[in-house]
Steps between C-alpha positions, in 0.01 A plus 500: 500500500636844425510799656166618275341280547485455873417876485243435262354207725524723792253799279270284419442380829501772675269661257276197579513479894446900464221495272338218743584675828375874402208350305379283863519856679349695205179214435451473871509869517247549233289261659530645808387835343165328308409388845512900598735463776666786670846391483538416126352904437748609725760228299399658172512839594847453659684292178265616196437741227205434270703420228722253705242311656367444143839372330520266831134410467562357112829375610381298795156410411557140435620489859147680593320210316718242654501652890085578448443112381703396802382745750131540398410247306676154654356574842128576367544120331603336841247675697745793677311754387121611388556714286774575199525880457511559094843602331453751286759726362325810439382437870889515617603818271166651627603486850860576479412829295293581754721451744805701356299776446 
């Protein structure tokens, strides 16, 4: 193995763990928010612009589907829960422009 190509092994990776790590805080975030809590406003308001939270929102929105199937969904199926609150996108940018205004 040479020297680029342990480097590149290493960028990939990283870009990987990074992408999985920022996109579990971001979807359980965003979750968070849909549900209308207090502390993901105050979370958006502290880290977010409009425009940021919507180039995050694309980004990481197969880690919204993923987190809201295993959060929401899997626990309504085993009897956890009663009810499964609906995702909805326009739902999420609704509430975090309101919230950043």
């Amino acid at each position: 193995m040479s020297s680029w190509e342990f480097w590149e092994y290493v960028l990939i990776i990283g870009s990987i763990l990074t992408y999985i790590c920022w996109g579990f805080v971001f979807a359980i975030q965003g979750l968070l928010l849909l549900h209308g809590r207090p502390e993901a406003v105050a979370w958006l308001k502290k880290r977010y612009t409009i425009r940021m939270f919507m180039i995050e929102l694309y980004a990481f929105m197969p880690m919204l589907w993923l987190f809201h199937f295993l959060l929401e969904v899997i626990p309504k199926l085993i009897g956890l829960e009663d009810a499964v609150i609906r995702f909805s996108i326009s739902d999420l940018i609704e509430r975090a422009q309101e919230a950043l205004r």
